[in-house]
DRENSERO-533476 format. One record per residue (C-alpha): residue number from 1; x, y, z. Coordinates in steps of 0.02 Angstrom, whole numbers, always signed. Each point is the difference from the previous one (the first is absolute). Example, Ala and Ser with C-alpha at 12.3 -4.5 7.8 and 13.67 -1.06 7.14 Angstrom:
2
<rec n="1" X="+615" Y="-225" Z="+390"/>
<rec n="2" X="+69" Y="+172" Z="-33"/>
***
This chain:
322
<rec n="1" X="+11364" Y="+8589" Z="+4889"/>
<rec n="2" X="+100" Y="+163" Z="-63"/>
<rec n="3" X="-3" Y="+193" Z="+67"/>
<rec n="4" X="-82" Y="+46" Z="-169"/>
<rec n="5" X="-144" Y="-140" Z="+21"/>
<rec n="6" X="-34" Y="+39" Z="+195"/>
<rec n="7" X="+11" Y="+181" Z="-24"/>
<rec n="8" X="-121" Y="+9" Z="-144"/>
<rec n="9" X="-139" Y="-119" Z="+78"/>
<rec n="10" X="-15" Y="+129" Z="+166"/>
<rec n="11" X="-19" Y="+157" Z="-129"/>
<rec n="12" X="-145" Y="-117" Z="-56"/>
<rec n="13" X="-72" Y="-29" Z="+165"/>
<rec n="14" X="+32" Y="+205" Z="+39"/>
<rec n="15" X="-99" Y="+33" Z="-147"/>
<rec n="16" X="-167" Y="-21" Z="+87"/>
<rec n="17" X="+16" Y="+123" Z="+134"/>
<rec n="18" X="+64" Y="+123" Z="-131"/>
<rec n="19" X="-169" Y="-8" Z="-119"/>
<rec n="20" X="-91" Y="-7" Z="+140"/>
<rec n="21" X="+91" Y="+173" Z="+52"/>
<rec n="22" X="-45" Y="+73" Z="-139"/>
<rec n="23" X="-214" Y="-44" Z="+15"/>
<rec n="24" X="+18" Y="+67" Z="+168"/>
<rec n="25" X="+116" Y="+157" Z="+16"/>
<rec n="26" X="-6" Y="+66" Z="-162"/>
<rec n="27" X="+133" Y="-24" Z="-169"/>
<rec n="28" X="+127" Y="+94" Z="+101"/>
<rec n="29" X="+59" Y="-142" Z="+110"/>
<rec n="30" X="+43" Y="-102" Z="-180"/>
<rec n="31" X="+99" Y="+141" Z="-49"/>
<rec n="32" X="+82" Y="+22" Z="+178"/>
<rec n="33" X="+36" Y="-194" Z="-33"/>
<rec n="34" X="+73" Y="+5" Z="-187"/>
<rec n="35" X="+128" Y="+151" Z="+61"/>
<rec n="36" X="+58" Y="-96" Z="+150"/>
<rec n="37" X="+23" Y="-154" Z="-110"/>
<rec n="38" X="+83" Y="+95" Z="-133"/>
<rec n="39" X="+122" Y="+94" Z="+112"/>
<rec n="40" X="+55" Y="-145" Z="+105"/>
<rec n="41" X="+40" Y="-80" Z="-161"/>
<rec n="42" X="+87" Y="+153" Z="-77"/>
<rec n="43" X="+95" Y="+19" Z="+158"/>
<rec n="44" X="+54" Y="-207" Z="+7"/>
<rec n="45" X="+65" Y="+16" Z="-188"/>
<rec n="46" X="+88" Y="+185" Z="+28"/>
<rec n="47" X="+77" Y="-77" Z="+159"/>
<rec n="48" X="+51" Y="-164" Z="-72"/>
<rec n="49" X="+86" Y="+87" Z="-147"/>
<rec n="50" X="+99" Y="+129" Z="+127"/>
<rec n="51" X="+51" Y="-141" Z="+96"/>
<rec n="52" X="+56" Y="-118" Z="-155"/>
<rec n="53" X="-120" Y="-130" Z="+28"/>
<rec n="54" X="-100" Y="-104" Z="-101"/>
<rec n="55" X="-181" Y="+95" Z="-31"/>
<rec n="56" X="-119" Y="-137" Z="+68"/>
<rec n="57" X="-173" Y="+120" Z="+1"/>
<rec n="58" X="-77" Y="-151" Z="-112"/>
<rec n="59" X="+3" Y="-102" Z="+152"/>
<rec n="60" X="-145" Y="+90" Z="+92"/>
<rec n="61" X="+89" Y="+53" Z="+157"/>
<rec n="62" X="-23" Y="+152" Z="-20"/>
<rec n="63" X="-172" Y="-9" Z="-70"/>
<rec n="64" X="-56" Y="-64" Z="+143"/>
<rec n="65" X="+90" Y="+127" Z="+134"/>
<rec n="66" X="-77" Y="+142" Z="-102"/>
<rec n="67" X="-184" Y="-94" Z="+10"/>
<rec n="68" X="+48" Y="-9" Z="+182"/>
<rec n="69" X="+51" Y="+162" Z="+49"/>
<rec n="70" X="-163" Y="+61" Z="-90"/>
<rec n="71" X="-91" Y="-106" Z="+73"/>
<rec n="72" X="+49" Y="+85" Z="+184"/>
<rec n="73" X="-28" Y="+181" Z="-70"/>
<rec n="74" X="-178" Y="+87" Z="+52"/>
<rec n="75" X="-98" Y="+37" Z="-172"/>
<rec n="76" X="+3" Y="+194" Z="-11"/>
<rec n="77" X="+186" Y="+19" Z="+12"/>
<rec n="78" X="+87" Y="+123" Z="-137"/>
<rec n="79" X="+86" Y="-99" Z="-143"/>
<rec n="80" X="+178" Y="+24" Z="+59"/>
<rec n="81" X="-25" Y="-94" Z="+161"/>
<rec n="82" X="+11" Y="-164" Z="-61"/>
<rec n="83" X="+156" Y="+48" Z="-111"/>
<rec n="84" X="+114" Y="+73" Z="+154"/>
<rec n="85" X="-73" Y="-182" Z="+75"/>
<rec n="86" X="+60" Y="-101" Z="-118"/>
<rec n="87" X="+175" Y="+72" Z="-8"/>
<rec n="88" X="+14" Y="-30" Z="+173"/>
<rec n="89" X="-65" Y="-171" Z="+3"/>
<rec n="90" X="+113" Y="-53" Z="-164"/>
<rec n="91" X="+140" Y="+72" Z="+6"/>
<rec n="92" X="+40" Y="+45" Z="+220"/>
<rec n="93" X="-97" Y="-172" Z="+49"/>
<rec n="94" X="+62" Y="-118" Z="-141"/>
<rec n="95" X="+137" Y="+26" Z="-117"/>
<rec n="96" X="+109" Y="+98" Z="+128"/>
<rec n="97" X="-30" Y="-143" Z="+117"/>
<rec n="98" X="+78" Y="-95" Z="-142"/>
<rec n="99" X="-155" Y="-42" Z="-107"/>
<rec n="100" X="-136" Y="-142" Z="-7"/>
<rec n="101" X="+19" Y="-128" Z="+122"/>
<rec n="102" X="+128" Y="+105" Z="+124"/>
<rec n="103" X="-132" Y="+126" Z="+48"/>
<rec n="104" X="-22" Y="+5" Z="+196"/>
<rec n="105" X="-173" Y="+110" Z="-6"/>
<rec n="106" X="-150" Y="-29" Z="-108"/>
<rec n="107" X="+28" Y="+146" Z="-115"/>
<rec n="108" X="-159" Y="+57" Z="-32"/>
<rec n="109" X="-46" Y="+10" Z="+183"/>
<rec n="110" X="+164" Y="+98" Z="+21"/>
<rec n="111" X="-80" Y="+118" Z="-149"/>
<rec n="112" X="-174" Y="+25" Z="+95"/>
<rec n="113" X="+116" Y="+21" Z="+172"/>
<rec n="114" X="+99" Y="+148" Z="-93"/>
<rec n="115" X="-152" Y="+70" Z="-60"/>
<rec n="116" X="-87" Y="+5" Z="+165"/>
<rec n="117" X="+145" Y="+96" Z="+76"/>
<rec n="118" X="+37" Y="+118" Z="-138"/>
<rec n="119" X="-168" Y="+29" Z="-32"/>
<rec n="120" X="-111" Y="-46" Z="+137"/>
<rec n="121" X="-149" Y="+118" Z="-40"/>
<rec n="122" X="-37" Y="-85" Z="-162"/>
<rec n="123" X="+26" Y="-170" Z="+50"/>
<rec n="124" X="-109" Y="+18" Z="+140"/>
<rec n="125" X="-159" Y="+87" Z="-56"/>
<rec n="126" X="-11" Y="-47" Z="-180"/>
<rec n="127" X="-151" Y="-111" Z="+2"/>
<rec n="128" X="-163" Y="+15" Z="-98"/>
<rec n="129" X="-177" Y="-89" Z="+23"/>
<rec n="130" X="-29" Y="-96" Z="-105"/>
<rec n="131" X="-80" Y="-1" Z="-162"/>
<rec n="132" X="-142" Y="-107" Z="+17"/>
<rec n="133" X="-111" Y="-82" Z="+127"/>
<rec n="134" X="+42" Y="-159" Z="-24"/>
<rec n="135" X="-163" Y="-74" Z="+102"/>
<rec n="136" X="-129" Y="+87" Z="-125"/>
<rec n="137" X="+143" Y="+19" Z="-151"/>
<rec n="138" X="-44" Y="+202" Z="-12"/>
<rec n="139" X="+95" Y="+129" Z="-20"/>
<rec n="140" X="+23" Y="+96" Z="+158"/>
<rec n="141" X="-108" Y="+156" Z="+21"/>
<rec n="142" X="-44" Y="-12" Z="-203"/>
<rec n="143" X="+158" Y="+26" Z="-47"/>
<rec n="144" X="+208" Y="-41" Z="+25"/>
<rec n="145" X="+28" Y="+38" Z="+185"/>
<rec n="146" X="+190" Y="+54" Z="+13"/>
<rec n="147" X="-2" Y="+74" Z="+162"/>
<rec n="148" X="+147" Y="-26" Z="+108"/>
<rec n="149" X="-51" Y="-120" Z="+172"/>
<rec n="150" X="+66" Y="-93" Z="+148"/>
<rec n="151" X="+53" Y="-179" Z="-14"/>
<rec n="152" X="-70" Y="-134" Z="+122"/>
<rec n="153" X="+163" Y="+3" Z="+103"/>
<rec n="154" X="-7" Y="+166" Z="+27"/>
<rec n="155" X="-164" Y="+43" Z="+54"/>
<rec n="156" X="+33" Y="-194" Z="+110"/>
<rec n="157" X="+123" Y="+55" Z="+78"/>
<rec n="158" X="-24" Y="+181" Z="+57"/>
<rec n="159" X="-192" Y="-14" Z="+14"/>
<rec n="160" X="-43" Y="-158" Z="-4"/>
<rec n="161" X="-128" Y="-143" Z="-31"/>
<rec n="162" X="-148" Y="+108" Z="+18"/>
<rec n="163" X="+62" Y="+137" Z="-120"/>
<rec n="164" X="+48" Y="-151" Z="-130"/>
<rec n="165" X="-182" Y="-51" Z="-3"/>
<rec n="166" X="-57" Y="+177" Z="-1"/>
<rec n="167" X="+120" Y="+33" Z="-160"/>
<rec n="168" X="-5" Y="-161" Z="-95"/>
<rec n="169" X="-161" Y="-97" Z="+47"/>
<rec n="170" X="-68" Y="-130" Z="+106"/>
<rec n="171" X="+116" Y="-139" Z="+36"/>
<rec n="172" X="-51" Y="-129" Z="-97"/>
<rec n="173" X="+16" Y="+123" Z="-160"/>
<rec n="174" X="+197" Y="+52" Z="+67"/>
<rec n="175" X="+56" Y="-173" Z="-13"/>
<rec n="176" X="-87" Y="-63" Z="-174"/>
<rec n="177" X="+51" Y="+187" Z="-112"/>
<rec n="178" X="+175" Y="-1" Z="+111"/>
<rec n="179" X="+12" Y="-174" Z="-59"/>
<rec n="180" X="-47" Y="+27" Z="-174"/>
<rec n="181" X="+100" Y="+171" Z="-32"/>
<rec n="182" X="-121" Y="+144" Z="+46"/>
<rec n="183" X="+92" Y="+81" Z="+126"/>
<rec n="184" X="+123" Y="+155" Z="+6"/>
<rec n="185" X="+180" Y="-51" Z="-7"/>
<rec n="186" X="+173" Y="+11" Z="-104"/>
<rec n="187" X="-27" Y="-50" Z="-193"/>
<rec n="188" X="+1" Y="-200" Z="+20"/>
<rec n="189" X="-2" Y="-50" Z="+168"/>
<rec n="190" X="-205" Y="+2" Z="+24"/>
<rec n="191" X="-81" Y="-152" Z="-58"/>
<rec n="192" X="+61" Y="-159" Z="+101"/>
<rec n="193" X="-98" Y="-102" Z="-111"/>
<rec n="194" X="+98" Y="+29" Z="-154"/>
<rec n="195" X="+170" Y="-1" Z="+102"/>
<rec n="196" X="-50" Y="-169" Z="+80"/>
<rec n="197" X="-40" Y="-63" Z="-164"/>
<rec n="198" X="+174" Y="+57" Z="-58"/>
<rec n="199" X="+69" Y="-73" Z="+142"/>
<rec n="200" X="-90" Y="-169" Z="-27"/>
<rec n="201" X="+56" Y="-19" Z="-192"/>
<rec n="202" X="+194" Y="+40" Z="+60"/>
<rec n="203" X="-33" Y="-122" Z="+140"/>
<rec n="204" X="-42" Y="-143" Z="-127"/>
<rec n="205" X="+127" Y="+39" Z="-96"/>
<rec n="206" X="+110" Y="-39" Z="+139"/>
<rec n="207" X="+81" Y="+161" Z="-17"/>
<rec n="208" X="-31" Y="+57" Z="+171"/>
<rec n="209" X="-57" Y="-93" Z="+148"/>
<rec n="210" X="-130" Y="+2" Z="+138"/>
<rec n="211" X="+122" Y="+64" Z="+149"/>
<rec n="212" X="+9" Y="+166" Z="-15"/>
<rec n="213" X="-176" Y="+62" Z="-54"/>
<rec n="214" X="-78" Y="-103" Z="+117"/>
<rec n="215" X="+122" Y="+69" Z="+150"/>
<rec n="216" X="-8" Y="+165" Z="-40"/>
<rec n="217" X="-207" Y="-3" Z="+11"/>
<rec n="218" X="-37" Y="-118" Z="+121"/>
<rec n="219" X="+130" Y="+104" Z="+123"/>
<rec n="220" X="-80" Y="+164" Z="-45"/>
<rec n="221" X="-175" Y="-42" Z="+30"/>
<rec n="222" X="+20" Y="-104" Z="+169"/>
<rec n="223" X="+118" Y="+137" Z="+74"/>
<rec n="224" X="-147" Y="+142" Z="-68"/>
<rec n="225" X="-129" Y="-97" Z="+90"/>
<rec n="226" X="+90" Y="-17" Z="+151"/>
<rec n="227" X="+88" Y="+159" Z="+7"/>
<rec n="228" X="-95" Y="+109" Z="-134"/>
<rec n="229" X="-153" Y="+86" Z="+107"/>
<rec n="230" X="-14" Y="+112" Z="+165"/>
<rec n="231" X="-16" Y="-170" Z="+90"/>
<rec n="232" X="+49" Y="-163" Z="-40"/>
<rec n="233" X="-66" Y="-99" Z="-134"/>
<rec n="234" X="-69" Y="+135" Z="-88"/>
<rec n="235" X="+84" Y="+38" Z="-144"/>
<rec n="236" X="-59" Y="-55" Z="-163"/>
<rec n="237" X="+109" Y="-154" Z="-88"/>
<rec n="238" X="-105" Y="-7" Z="-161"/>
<rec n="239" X="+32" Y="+192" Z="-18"/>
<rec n="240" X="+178" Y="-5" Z="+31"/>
<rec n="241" X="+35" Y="-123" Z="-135"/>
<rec n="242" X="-116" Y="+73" Z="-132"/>
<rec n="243" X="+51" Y="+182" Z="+22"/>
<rec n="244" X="+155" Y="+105" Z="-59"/>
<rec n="245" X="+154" Y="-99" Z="-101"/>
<rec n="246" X="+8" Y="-155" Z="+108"/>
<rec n="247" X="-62" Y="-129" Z="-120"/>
<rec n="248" X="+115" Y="+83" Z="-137"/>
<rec n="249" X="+146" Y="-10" Z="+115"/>
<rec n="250" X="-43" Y="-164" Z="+59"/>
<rec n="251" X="-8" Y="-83" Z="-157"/>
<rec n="252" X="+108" Y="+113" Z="-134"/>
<rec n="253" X="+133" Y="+81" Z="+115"/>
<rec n="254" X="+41" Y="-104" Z="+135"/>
<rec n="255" X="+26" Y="-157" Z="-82"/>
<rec n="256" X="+159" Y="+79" Z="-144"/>
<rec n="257" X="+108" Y="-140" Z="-24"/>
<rec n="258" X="+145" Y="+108" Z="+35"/>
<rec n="259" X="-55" Y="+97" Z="+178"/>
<rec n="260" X="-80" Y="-146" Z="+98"/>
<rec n="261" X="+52" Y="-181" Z="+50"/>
<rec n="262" X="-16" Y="-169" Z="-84"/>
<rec n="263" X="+9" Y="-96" Z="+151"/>
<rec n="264" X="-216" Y="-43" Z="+36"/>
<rec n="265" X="+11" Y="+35" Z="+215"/>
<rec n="266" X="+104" Y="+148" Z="-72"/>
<rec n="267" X="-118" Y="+72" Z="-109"/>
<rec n="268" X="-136" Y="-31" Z="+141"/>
<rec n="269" X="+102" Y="+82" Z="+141"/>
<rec n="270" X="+53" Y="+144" Z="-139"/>
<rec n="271" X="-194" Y="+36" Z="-50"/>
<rec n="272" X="-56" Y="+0" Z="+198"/>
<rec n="273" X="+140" Y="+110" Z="+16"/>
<rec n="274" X="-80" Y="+134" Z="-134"/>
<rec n="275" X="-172" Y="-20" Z="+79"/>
<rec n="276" X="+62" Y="+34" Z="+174"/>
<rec n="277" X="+108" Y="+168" Z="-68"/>
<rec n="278" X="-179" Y="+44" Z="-92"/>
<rec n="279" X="-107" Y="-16" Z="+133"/>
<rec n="280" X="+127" Y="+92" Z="+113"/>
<rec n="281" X="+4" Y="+144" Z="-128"/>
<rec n="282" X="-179" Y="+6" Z="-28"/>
<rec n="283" X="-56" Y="+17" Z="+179"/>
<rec n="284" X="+129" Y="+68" Z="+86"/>
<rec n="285" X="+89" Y="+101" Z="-140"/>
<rec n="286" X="-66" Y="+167" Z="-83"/>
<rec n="287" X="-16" Y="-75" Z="-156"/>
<rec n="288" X="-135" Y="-98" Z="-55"/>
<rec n="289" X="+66" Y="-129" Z="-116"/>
<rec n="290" X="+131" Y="-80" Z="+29"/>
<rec n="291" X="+34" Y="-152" Z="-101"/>
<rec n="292" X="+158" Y="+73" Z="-101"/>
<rec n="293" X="+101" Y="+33" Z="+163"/>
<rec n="294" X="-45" Y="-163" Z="+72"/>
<rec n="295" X="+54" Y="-66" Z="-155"/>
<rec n="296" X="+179" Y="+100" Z="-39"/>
<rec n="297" X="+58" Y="-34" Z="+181"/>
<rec n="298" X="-27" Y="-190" Z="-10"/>
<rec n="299" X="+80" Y="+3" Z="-164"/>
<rec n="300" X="+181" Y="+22" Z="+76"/>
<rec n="301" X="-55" Y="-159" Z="+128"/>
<rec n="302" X="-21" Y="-123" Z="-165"/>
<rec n="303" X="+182" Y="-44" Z="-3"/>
<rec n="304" X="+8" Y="-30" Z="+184"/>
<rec n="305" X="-164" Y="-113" Z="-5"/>
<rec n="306" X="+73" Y="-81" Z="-141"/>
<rec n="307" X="+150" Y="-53" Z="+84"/>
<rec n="308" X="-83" Y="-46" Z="+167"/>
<rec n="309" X="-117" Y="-140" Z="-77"/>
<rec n="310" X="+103" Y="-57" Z="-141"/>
<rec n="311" X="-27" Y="-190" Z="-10"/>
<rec n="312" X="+147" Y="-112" Z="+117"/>
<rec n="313" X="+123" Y="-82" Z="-96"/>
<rec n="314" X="-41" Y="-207" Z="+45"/>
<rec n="315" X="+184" Y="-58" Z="-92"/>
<rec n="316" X="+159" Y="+24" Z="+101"/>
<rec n="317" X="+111" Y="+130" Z="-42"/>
<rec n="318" X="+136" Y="-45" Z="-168"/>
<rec n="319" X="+124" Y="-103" Z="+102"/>
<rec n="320" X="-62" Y="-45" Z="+152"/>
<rec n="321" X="-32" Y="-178" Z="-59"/>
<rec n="322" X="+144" Y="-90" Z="-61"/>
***
């Protein structure tokens, strides 16, 4: 397996969420995409050439960071967003860091972290309803509905289940158009089907593995049902895992070669540690979402995990036996 082979088989999978994007939110979201993609890439070739490194955009690195960071980016933003983003996220959070492979932070969830606190208004009320219906597959009102919402999280977290039905439907239709895609949210994080999917096809491929994904979801939705409601046991597990970026994170972000372990009880202690941090953030914390935090502070813990389980040497150290 190369960089360039790996690289270009998860743009693939990302593709997906991306068209699907596009049906829902409008032909703004692929534009939003193709300038995050382009200036990542711009910015990894300008970078490479200041520094007097080989230019290695062909391999799909940074393809795949700008998909990423778009990805995380709500779908009414202004154009420029995703450019000050992808600076950020190529040139702070990887080649300064010493480039591909030496990176301590995912980069593009540095970019979306930057681009919360710089500009938090934007990042954080951005949203549209969607396009389409995608029960009765009609156009919302007669025509393109582009009127700025709530996300799920939101309206879970500061008014609860009750307003969440009111707002989105009955339960039953939450899970299957959350499931499918039909929900607010940032430009590709929406439809766990086609992310699962993605996830599945990289899976066989062998180039990720169970440990992480599973983890990061199966800690998030038994510590939401147990800690998630006014009393115990009343929070809603399906909800939590369907909603917001955590199957994107789960299954794009948190497994980078370079930012988690290789070590399996690693990777499994690394992705309970992101669900815990989410959890934490998203009840106790004033933000709704928070996958990418969970995610960046476990990244620094990889190398430490890493070490800790790395398999016992069995043959006796070079000249004990004579």
């Amino acid at each position: 397996m190369s960089v360039e082979r790996i690289m270009w088989t998860v743009v693939v999978c990302l593709l997906p969420p991306l068209i699907l994007s596009v049906f829902v939110f409008g032909i703004q979201t692929l534009f939003i995409t193709l300038v995050s993609v382009a200036s990542c890439a711009a910015t990894e070739a300008v970078t490479q050439k200041l520094l007097h490194r080989p230019i290695t955009i062909r391999d799909g690195s940074a393809v795949v960071t700008g998909l990423l960071l778009a990805y995380v980016i709500p779908p009414a933003v202004s154009f420029w967003i995703p450019i000050l983003g992808a600076v950020m996220s190529i040139y702070i959070a990887k080649h300064l860091l010493g480039g591909i492979g030496f990176n301590i932070f995912n980069p593009a969830l540095i970019g979306r972290a930057f681009l919360v606190a710089t500009f938090p208004v934007a990042m954080t009320s951005a949203w549209l309803v969607p396009i389409r219906d995608f029960s009765i597959f009609k156009y919302a009102g007669g025509g393109i509905d582009a009127v700025s919402t709530a996300t799920p999280l939101y309206v879970l977290k500061h008014y609860g289940m009750a307003e969440v039905t009111a707002r989105f439907g009955s339960t039953l239709k939450i899970y299957g158009d959350f499931f499918l895609g039909w929900q607010p949210g940032c430009i590709g994080e929406t439809s766990a089907l086609l992310l699962i999917l993605g996830g599945l096809f990289l899976l066989y491929k062998g180039y990720i593995t169970w440990h992480i994904p599973v983890s990061i979801l199966f800690t998030v939705g038994l510590l939401t049902w147990v800690f998630g409601g006014d009393k115990p046991f009343t929070g809603d597990p399906i909800l939590a895992v369907i909603s917001g970026g955590l199957m994107l994170g789960a299954i794009f972000m948190a497994t980078d070669y370079v930012t988690s372990p290789t070590q399996p009880t690693a990777k499994l202690i690394f992705g309970a540690g992101i669900g815990i941090l989410t959890v934490l953030i998203r009840l106790k914390g004033g933000y709704p979402e928070g996958i990418c935090y969970a995610i960046l502070l476990m990244n620094p813990l990889a190398p430490a995990l890493e070490g800790w389980f790395r398999p016992k040497r069995f043959a006796p150290p070079k000249g004990a036996v004579k």
